[in-house]
LUMVO-612291 format. One record per atom (N, C-alpha, C): residue number from 1; residue in three letters; x, y, z. Coordinates in steps of 0.02 Angstrom, whole numbers, plus 50000, padded with zeros to 5 digits. Atoms other than C-alpha are relative to their C-alpha. Example, Ala and Ser with C-alpha at 12.3 -4.5 7.8 and 13.67 -1.06 7.14 Angstrom:
2
(1 "ALA" (50045 49941 50000))
(1 "ALA" (50615 49775 50390))
(1 "ALA" (50045 50060 50000))
(2 "SER" (49958 49941 49997))
(2 "SER" (50684 49947 50357))
(2 "SER" (49961 50055 50037))
***
This chain:
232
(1 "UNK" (50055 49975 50041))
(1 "UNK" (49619 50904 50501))
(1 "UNK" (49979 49947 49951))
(2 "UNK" (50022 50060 50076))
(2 "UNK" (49519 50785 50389))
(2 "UNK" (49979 50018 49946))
(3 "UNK" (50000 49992 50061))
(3 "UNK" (49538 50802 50211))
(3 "UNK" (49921 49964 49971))
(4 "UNK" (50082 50051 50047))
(4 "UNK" (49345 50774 50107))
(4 "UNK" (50033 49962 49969))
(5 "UNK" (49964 50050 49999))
(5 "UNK" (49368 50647 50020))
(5 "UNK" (50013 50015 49929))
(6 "UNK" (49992 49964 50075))
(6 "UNK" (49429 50651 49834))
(6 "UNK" (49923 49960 49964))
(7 "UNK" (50051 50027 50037))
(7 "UNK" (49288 50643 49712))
(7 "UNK" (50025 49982 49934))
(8 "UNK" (49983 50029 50053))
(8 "UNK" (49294 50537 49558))
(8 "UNK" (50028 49954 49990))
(9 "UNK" (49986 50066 50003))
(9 "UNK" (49369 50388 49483))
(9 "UNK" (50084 50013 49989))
(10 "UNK" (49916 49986 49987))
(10 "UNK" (49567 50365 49534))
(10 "UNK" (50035 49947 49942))
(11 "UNK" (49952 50050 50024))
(11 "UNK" (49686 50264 49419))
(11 "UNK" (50042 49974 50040))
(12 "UNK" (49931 50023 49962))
(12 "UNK" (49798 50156 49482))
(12 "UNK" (50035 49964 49939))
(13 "UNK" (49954 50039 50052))
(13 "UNK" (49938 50111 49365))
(13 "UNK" (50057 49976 50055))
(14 "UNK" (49931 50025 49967))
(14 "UNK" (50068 49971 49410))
(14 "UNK" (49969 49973 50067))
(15 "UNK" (50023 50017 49950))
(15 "UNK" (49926 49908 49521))
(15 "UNK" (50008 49942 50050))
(16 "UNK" (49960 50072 49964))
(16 "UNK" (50000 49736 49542))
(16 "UNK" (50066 49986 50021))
(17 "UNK" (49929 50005 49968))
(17 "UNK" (50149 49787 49605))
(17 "UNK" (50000 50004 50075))
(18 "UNK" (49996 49990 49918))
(18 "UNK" (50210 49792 49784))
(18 "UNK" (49962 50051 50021))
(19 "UNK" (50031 49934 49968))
(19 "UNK" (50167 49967 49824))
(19 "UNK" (49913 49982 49966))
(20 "UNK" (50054 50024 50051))
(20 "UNK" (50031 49946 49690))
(20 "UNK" (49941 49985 50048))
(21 "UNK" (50047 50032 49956))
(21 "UNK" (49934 49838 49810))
(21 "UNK" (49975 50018 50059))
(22 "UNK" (50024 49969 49954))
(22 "UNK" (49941 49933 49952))
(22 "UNK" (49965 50059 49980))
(23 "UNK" (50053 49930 50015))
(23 "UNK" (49864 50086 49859))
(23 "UNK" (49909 49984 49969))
(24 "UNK" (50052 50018 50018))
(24 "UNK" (49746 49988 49804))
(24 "UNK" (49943 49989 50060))
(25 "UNK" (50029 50024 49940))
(25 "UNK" (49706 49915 49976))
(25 "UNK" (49964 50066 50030))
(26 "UNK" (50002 49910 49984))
(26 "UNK" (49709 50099 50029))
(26 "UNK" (49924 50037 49979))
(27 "UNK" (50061 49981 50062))
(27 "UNK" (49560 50151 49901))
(27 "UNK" (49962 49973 50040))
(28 "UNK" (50079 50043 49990))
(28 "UNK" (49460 50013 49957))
(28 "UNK" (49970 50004 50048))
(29 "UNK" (50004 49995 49958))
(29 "UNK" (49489 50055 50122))
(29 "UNK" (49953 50074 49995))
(30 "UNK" (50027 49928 50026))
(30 "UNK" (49423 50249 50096))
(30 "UNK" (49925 49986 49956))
(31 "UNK" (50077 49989 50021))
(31 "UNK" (49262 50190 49997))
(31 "UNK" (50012 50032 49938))
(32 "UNK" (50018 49948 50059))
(32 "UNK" (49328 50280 49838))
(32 "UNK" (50018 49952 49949))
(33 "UNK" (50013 50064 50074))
(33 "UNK" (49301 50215 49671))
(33 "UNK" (50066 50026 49938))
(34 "UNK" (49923 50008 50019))
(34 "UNK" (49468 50162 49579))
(34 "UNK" (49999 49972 49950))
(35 "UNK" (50010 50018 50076))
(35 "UNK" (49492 50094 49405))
(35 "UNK" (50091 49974 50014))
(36 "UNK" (49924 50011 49995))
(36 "UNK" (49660 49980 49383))
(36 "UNK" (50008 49968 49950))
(37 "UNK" (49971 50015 50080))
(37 "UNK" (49771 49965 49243))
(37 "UNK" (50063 49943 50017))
(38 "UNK" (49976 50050 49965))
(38 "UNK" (49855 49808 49235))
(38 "UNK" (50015 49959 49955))
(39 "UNK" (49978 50050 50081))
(39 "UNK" (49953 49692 49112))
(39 "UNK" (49940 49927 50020))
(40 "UNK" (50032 50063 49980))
(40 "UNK" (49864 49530 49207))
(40 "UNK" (49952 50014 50031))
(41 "UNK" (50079 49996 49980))
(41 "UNK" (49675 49526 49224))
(41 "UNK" (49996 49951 50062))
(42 "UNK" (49979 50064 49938))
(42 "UNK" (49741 49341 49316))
(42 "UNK" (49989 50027 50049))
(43 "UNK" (49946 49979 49968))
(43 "UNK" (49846 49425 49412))
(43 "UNK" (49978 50045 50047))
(44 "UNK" (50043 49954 49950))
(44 "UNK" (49737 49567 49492))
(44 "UNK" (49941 49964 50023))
(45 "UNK" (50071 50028 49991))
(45 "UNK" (49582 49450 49511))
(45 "UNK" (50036 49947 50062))
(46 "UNK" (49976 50042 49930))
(46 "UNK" (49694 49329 49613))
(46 "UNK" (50032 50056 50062))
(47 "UNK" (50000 49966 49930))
(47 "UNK" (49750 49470 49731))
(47 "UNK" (49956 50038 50015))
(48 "UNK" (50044 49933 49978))
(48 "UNK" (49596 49592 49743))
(48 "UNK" (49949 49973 50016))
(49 "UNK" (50081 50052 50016))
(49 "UNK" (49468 49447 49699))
(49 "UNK" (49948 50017 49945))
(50 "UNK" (50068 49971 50058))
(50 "UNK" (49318 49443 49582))
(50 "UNK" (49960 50085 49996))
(51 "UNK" (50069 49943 49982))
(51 "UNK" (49230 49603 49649))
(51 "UNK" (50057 50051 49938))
(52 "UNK" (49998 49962 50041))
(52 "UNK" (49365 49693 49533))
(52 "UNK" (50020 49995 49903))
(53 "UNK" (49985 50022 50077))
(53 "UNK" (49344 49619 49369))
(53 "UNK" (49967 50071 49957))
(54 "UNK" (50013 49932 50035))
(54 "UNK" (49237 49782 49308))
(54 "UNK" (50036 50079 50005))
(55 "UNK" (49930 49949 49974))
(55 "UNK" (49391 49893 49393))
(55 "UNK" (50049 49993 49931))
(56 "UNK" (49917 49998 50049))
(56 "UNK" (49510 49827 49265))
(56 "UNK" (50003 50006 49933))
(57 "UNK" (49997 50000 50066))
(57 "UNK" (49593 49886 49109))
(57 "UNK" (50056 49979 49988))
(58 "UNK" (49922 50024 50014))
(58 "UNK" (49709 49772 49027))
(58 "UNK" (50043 50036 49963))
(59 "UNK" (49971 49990 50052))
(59 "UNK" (49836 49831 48956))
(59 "UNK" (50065 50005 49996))
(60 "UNK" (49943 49958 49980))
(60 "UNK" (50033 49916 48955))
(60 "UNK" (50019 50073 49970))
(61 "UNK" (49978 49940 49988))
(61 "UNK" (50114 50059 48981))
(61 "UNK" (50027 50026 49939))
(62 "UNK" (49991 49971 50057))
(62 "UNK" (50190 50068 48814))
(62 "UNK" (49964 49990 49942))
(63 "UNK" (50041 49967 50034))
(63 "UNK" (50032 50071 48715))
(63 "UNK" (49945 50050 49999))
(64 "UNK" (50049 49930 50004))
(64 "UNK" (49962 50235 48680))
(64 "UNK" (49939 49977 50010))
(65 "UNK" (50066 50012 50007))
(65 "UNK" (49789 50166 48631))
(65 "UNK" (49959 49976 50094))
(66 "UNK" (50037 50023 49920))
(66 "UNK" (49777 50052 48806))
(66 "UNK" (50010 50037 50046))
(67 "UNK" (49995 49973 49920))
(67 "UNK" (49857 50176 48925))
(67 "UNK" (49937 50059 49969))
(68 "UNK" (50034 49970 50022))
(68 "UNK" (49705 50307 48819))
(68 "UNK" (49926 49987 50049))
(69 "UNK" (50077 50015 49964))
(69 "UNK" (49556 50193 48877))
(69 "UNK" (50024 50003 50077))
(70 "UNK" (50011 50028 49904))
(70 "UNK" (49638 50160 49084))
(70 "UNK" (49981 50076 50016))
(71 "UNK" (50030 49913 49987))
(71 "UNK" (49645 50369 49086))
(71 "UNK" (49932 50022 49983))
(72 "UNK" (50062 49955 50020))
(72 "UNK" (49488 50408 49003))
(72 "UNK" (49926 50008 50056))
(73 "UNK" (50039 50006 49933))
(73 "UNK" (49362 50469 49142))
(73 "UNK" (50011 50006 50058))
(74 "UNK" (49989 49999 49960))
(74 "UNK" (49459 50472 49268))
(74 "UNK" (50007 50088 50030))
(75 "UNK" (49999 49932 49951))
(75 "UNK" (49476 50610 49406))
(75 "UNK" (50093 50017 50018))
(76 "UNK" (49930 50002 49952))
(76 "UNK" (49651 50564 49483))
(76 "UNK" (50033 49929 49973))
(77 "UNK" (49940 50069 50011))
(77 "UNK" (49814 50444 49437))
(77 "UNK" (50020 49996 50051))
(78 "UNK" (49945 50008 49968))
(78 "UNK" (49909 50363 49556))
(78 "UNK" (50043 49945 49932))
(79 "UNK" (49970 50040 50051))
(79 "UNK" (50061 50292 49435))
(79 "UNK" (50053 49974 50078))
(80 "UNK" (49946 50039 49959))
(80 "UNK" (50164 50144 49545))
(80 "UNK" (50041 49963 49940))
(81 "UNK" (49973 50035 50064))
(81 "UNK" (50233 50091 49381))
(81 "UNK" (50083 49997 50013))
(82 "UNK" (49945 50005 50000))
(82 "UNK" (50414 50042 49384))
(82 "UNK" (50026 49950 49962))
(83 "UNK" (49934 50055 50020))
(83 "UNK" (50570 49936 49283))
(83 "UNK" (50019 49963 50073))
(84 "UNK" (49955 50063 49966))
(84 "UNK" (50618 49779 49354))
(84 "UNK" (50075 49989 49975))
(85 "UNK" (49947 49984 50010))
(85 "UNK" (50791 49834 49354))
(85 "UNK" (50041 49925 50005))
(86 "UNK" (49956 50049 49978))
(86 "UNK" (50859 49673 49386))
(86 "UNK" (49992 49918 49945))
(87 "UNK" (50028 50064 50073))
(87 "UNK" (50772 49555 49243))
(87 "UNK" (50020 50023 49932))
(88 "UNK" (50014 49978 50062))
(88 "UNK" (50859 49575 49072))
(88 "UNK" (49958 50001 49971))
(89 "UNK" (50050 50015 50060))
(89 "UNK" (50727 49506 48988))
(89 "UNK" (49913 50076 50015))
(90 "UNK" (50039 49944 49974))
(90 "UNK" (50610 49666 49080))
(90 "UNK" (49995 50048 49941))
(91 "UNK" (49992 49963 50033))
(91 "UNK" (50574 49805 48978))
(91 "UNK" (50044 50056 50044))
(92 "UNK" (49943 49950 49946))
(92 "UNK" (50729 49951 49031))
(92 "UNK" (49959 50056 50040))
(93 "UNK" (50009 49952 50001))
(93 "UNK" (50712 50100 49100))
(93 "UNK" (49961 50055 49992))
(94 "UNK" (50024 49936 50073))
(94 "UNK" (50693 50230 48971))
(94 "UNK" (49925 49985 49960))
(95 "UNK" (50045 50024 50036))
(95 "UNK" (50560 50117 48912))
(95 "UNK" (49921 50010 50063))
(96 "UNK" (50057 49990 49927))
(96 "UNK" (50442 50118 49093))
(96 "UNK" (49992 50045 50024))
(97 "UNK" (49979 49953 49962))
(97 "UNK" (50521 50246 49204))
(97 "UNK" (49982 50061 49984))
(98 "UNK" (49998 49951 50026))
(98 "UNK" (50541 50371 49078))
(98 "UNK" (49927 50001 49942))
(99 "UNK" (50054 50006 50056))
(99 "UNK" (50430 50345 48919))
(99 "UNK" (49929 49982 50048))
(100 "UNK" (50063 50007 49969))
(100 "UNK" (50301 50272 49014))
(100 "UNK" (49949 50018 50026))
(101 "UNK" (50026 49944 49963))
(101 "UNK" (50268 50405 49134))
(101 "UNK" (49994 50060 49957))
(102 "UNK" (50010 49971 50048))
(102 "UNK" (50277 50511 49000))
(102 "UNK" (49936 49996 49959))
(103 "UNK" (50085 50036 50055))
(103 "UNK" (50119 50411 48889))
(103 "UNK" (49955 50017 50048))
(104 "UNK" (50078 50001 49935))
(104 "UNK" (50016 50403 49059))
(104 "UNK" (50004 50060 50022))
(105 "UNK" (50013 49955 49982))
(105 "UNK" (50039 50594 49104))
(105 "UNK" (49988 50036 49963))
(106 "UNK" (50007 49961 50038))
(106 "UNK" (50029 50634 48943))
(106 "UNK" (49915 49992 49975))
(107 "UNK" (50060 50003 50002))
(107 "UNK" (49869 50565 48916))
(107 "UNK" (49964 50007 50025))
(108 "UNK" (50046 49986 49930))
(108 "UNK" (49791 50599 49086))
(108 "UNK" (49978 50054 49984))
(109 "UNK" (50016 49946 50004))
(109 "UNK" (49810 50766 49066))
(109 "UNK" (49985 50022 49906))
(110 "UNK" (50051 49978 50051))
(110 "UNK" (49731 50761 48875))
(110 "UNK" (49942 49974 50000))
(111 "UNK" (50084 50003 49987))
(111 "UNK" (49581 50677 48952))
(111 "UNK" (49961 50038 50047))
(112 "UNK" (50011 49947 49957))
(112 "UNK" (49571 50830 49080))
(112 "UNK" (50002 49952 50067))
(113 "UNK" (49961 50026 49940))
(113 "UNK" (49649 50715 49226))
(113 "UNK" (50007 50034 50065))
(114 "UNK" (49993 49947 49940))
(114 "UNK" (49637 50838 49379))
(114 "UNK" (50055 49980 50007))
(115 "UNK" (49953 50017 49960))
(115 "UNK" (49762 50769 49478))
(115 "UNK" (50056 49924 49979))
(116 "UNK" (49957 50066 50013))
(116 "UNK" (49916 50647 49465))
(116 "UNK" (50050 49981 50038))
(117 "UNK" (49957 50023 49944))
(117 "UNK" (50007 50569 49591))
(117 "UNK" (50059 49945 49969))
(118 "UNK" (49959 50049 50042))
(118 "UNK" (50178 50474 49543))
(118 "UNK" (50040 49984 50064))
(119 "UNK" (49938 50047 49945))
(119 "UNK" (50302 50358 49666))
(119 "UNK" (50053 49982 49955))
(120 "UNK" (49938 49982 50039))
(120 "UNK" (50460 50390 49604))
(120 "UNK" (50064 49980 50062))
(121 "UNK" (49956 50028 49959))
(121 "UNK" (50614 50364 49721))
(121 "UNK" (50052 50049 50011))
(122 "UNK" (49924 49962 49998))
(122 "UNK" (50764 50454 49821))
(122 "UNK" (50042 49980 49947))
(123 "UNK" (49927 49985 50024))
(123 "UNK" (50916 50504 49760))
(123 "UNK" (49996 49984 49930))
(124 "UNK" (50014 49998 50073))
(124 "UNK" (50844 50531 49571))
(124 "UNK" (50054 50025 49964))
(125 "UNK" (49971 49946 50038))
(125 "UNK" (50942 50685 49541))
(125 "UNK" (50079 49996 50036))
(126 "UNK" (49942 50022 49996))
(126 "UNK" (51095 50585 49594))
(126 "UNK" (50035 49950 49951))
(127 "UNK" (49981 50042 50055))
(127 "UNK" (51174 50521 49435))
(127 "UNK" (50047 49938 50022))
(128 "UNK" (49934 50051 49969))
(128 "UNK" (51317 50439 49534))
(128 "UNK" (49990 49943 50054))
(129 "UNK" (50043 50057 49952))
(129 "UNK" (51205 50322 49649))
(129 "UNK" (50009 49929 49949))
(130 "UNK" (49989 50071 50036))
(130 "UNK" (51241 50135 49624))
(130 "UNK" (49949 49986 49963))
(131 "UNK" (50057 50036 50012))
(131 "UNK" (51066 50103 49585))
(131 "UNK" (49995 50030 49909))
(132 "UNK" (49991 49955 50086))
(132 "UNK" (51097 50218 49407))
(132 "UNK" (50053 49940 49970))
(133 "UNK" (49958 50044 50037))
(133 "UNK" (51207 50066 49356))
(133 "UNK" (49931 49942 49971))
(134 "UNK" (50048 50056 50042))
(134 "UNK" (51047 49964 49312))
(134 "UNK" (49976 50052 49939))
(135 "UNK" (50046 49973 50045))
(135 "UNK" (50981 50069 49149))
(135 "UNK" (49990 50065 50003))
(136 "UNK" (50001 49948 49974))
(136 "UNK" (51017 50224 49231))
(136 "UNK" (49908 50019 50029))
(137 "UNK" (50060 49980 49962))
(137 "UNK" (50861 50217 49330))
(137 "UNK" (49963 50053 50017))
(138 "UNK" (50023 49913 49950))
(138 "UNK" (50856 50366 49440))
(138 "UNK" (50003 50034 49953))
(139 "UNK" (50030 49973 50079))
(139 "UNK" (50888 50446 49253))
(139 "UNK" (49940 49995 49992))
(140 "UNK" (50060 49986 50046))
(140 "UNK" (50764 50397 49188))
(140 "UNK" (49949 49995 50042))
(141 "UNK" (50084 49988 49950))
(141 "UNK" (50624 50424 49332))
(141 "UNK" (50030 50067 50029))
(142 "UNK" (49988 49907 50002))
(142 "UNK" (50706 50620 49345))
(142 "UNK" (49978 50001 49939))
(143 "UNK" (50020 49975 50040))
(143 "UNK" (50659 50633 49175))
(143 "UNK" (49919 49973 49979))
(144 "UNK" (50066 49994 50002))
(144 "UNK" (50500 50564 49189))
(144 "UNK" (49940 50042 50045))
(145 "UNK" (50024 49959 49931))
(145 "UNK" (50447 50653 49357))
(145 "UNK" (50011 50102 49957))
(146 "UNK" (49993 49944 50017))
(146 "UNK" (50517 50816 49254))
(146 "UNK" (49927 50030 49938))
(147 "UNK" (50047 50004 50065))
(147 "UNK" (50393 50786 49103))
(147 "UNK" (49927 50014 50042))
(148 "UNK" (50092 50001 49962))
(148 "UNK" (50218 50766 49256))
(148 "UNK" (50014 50060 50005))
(149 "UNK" (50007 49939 49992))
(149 "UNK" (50293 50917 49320))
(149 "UNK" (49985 50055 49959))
(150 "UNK" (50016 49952 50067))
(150 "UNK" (50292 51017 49159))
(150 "UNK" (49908 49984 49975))
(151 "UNK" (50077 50004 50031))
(151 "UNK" (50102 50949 49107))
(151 "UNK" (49953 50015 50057))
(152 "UNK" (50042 49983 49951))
(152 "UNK" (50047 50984 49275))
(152 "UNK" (50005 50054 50029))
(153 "UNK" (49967 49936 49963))
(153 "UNK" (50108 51144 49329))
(153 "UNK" (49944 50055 49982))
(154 "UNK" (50046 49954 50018))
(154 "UNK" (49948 51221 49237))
(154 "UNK" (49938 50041 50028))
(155 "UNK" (50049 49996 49947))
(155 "UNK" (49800 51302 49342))
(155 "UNK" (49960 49963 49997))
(156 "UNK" (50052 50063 49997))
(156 "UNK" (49659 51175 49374))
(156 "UNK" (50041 49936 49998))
(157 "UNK" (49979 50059 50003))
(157 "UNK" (49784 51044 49354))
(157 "UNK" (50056 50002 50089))
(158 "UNK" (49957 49981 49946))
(158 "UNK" (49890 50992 49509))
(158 "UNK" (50056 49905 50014))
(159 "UNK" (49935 50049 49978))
(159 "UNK" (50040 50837 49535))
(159 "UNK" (50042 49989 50055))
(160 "UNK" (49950 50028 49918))
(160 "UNK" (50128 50757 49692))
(160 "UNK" (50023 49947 49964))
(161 "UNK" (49961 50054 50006))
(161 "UNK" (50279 50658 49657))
(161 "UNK" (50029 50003 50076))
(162 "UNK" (49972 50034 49944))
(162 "UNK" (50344 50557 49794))
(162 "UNK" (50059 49960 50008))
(163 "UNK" (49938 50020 49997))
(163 "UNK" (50507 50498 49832))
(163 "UNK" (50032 49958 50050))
(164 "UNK" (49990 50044 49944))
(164 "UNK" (50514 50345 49944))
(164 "UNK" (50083 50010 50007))
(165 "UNK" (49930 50052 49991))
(165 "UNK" (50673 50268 50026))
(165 "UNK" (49996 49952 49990))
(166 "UNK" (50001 50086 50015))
(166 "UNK" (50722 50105 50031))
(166 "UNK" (49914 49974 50013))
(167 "UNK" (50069 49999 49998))
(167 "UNK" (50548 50006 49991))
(167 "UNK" (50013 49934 50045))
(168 "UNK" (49992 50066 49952))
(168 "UNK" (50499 49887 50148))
(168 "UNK" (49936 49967 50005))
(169 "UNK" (50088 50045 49987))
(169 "UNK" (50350 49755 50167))
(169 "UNK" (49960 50005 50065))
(170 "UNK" (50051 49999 49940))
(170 "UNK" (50293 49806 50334))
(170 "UNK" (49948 50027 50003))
(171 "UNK" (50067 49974 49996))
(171 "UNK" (50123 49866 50378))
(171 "UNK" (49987 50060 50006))
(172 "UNK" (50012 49929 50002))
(172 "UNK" (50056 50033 50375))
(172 "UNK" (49986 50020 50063))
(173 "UNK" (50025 49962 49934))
(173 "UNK" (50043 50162 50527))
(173 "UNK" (50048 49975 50050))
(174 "UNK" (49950 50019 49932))
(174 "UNK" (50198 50097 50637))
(174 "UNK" (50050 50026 50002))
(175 "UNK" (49905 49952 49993))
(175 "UNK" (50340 50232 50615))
(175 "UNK" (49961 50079 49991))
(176 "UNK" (50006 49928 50024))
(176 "UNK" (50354 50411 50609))
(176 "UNK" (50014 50014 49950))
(177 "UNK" (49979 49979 50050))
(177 "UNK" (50382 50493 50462))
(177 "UNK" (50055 50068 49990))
(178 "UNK" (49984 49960 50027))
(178 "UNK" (50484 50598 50384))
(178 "UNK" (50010 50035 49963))
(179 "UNK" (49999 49973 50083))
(179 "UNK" (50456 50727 50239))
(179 "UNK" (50053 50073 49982))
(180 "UNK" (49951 49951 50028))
(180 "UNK" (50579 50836 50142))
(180 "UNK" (50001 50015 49947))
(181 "UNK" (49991 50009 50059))
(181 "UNK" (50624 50906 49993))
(181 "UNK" (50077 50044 49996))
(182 "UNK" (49910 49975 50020))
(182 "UNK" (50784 50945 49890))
(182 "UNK" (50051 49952 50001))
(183 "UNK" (49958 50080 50024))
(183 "UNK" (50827 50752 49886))
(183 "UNK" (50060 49998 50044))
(184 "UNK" (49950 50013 49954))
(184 "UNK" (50936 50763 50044))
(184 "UNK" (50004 49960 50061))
(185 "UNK" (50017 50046 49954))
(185 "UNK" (50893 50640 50158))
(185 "UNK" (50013 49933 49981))
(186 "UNK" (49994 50066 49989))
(186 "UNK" (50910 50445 50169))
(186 "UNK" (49975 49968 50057))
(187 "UNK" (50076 50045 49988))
(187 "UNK" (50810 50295 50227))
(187 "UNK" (49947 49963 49975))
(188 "UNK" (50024 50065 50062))
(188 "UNK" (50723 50166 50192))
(188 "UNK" (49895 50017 50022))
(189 "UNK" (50067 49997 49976))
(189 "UNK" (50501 50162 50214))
(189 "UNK" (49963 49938 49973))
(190 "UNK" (50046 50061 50057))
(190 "UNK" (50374 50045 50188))
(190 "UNK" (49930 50026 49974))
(191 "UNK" (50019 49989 50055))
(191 "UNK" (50291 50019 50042))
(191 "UNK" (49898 50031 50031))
(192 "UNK" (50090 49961 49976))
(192 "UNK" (50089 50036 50137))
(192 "UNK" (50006 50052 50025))
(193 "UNK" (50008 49915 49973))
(193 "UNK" (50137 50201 50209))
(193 "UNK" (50008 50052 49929))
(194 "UNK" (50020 49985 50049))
(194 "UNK" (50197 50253 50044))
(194 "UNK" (49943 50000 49959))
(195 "UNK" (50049 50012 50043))
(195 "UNK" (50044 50197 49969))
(195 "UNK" (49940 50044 50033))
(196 "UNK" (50030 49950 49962))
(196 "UNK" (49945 50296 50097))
(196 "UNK" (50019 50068 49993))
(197 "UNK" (49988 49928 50014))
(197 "UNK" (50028 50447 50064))
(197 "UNK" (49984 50025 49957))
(198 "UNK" (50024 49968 50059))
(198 "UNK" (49999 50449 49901))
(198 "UNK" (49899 50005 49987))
(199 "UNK" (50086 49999 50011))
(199 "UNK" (49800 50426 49914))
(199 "UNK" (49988 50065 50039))
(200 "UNK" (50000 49939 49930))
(200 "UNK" (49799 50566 50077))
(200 "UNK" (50030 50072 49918))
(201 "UNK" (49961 49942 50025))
(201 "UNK" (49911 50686 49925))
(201 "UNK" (49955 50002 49938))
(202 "UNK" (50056 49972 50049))
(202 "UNK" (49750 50678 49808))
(202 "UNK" (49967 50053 50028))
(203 "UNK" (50050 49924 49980))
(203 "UNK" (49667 50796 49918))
(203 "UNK" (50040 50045 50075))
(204 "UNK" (49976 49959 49961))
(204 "UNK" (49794 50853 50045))
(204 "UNK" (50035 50080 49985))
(205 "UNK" (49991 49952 50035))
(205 "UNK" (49822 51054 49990))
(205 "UNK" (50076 50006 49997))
(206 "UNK" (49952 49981 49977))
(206 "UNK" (49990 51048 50061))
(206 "UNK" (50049 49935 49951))
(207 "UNK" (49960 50074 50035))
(207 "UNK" (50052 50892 49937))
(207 "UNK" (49960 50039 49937))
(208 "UNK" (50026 49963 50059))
(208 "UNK" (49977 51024 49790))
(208 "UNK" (50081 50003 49958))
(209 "UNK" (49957 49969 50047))
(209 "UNK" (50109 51057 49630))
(209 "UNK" (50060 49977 50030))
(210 "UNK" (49945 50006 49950))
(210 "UNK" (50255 50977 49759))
(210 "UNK" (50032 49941 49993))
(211 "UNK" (49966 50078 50031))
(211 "UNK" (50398 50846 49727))
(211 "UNK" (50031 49972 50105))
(212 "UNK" (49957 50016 49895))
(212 "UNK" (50452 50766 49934))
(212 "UNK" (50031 49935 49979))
(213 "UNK" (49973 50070 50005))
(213 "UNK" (50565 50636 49972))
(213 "UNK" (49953 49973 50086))
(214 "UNK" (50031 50030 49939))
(214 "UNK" (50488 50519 50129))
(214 "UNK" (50033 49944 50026))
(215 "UNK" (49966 50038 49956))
(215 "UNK" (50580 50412 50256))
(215 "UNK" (49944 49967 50052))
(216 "UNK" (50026 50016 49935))
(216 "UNK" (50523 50328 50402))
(216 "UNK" (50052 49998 50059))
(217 "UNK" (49964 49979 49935))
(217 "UNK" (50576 50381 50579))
(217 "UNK" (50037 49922 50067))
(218 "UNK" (49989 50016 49924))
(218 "UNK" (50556 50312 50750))
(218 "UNK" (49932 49946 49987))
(219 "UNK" (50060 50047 50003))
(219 "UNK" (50434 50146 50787))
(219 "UNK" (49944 50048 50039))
(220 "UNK" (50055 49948 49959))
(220 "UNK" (50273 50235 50845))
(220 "UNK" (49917 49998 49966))
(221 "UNK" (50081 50012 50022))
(221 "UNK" (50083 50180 50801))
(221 "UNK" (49965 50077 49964))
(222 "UNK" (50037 49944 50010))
(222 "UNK" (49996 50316 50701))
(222 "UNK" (49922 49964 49989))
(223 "UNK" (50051 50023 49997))
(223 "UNK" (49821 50326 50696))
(223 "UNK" (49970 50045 49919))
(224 "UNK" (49989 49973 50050))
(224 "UNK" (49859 50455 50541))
(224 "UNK" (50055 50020 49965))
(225 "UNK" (49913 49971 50027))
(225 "UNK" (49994 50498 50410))
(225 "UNK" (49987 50074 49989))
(226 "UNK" (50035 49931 50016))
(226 "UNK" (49900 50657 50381))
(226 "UNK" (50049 50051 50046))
(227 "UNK" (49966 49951 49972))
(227 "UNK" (50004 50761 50510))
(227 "UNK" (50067 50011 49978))
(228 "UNK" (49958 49990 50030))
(228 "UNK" (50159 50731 50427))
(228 "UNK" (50023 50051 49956))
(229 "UNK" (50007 49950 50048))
(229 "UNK" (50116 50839 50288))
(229 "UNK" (50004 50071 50026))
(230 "UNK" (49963 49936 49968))
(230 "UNK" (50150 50983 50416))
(230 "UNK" (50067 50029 50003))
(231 "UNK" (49929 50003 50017))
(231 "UNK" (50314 50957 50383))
(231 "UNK" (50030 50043 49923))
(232 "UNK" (49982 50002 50059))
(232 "UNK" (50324 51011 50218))
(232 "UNK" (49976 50095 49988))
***
């Protein structure tokens, strides 16, 4: 079934990140008009090119004022925002993961934000996962994923968090998928299918008010991720 398409202007936070780029690619692909928030003006102009110098708002995640102007106007977030768990000198956690997603859902939804899409990661609501030894990670992106859910849970408003596996650089549309929820699964996906899912879960009804985790299957060409969402 083909989803209309979403109307309005999408955020993308955390646009120059891995995933980041493929959601972006994603957008551009679809024809819909995207707005990206972005510490490096450089930095997005050397991967997107000139055409999105009037797309971008500089700024970060932990100032109120700049994450105020990337939300204001918009229709729909996608947040790819994440800690670079692995760089002391990074900002932690608690500071991105958590707070972060916190500022940008909190402000979305006080500029009347319809929709907010977040990429978040398995095995959150597993405290005892190795990956909780950097900053307690998966902490602190359960308690930021808990905070969209609470500001979005309201009528007219609606939120899809997403819960990759392991994140991989291959190309989009060459595996099956797999969607679940209740954080019991394992697996790794790559990052352009993620990034596709989350653009497809702005207007797919069935990715409404809903937290999934997502894997990838079996090698197998799709020509859509859209059927997946039958799963759920």
């Amino acid at each position: 079934m083909q989803m209309k398409p979403f109307e309005g202007t999408i955020l993308v936070a955390g646009a120059t990140g891995r995933t980041g780029q493929w959601i972006v690619r994603s957008l551009q692909e679809r024809n819909l008009d995207y707005r990206l928030f972005v510490r490096s003006g450089t930095k997005a102009i050397e991967l997107f090119g000139p055409e999105v110098i009037d797309r971008l708002v500089i700024g970060s995640i932990e100032n109120d004022r700049e994450v105020d102007a990337a939300v204001s106007n918009c229709s729909g977030v996608i947040s790819a925002i994440g800690s670079y768990v692995t760089d002391p000198q990074a900002p932690s956690p608690s500071v991105i993961d958590r707070e972060g997603l916190i500022r940008l859902a909190t402000a979305a939804r006080r500029h009347g934000v319809k929709k907010f899409v977040v990429v978040s990661s398995l095995a959150v609501t597993k405290p005892e996962h190795p990956l909780n030894k950097y900053g307690q990670v998966l902490t602190m992106k359960l308690e930021g994923e808990n905070a969209v859910r609470e500001l979005y849970s309201e009528p007219g408003f609606s939120y899809t968090i997403l819960r990759p596996g392991g994140l991989l650089d291959g190309p989009p549309l060459q595996h099956t998928l797999q969607f679940d929820t209740g954080d019991r699964i394992t697996g790794a996906i790559d990052r352009s299918d993620v990034a596709e899912v989350a653009v497809l879960s702005l207007t797919n009804p069935k990715a409404h008010n809903l937290t999934f985790e997502l894997i990838r299957t079996n090698d197998a060409p799709q020509s859509s991720l859209e059927p997946f969402f039958d799963q759920l």
